[in-house]
N, C-alpha and C positions, 0 to 999 in steps of 0.2 A: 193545497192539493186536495182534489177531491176524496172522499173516504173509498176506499177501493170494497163493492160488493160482489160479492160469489152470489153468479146466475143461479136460479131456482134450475135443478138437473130434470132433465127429458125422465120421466117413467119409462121403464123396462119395454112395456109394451108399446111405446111410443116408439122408442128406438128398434125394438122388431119391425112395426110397420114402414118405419122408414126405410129400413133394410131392404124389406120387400119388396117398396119400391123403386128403391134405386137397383135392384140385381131382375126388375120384370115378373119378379114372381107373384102369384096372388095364391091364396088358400091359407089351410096349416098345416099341409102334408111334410112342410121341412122347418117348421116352428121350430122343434128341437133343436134343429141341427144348428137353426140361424141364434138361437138363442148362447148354444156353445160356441159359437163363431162372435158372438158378441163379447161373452164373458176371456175369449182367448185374447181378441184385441185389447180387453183392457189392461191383463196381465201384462202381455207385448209392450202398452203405452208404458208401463208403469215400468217396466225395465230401459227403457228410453230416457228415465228419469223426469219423467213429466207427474206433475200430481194431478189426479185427475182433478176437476171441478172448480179451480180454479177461474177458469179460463168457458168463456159463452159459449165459444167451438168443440169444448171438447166431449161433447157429445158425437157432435159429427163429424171431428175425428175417429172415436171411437166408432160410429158406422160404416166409415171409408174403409176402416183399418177389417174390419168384420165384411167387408163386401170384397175385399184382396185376399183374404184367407180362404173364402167361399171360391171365388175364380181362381184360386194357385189349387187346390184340390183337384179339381176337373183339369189341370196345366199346370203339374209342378215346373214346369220350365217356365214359368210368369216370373218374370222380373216383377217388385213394386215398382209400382208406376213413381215415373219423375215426381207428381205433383203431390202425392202423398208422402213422399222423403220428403219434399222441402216443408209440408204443413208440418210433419214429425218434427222437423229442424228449428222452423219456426217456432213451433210450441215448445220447442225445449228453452229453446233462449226466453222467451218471455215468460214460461214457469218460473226460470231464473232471478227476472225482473218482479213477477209479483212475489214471489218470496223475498226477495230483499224489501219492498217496500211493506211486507208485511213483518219486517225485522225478522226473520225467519234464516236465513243467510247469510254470512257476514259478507261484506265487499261494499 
């Protein structure tokens, strides 16, 4: 079996700009804000039970999850979208999976 390696993590500012461009925004008039919408997604991931970093996605996870919390502010009536539950779903099961194969889990 191959040796399982942990993705080198996206820098802070990396994942803001990505942010920005997946929500249309450009400047840094809501740097802050997106930056607090970053660090809320992670807490959120991490009550999901998922370990961050891990995993190559879970960066952008962690953006998706931060561009839902930005759009439910301006429309607390947003539903998370389908395709973010199932990558949250997804990721949990195979956090699962590389914890065990990092003997980390028993099962």
């Amino acid at each position: 079996m191959d040796e399982l390696k942990t993705p080198a993590p996206m820098s802070e500012p990396e994942k803001l700009e990505l942010l920005k461009l997946q929500l249309q925004r450009t400047g840094t008039k809501l740097d802050s804000l997106l930056r607090a919408d970053l660090k809320q997604a992670a807490a959120h991931i991490r009550q999901y039970g998922i370990t961050p970093g891990l995993d190559e996605g879970d960066d952008y996870l962690q953006i998706d999850y931060a561009a839902y919390l930005y759009n439910r502010r301006n429309s607390p009536e947003l539903e998370m979208p389908k395709s973010l539950a199932w990558d949250l779903r997804n990721r949990f099961l195979r956090n699962t999976q590389l914890l065990r194969e990092k003997g980390q889990v028993d099962g």
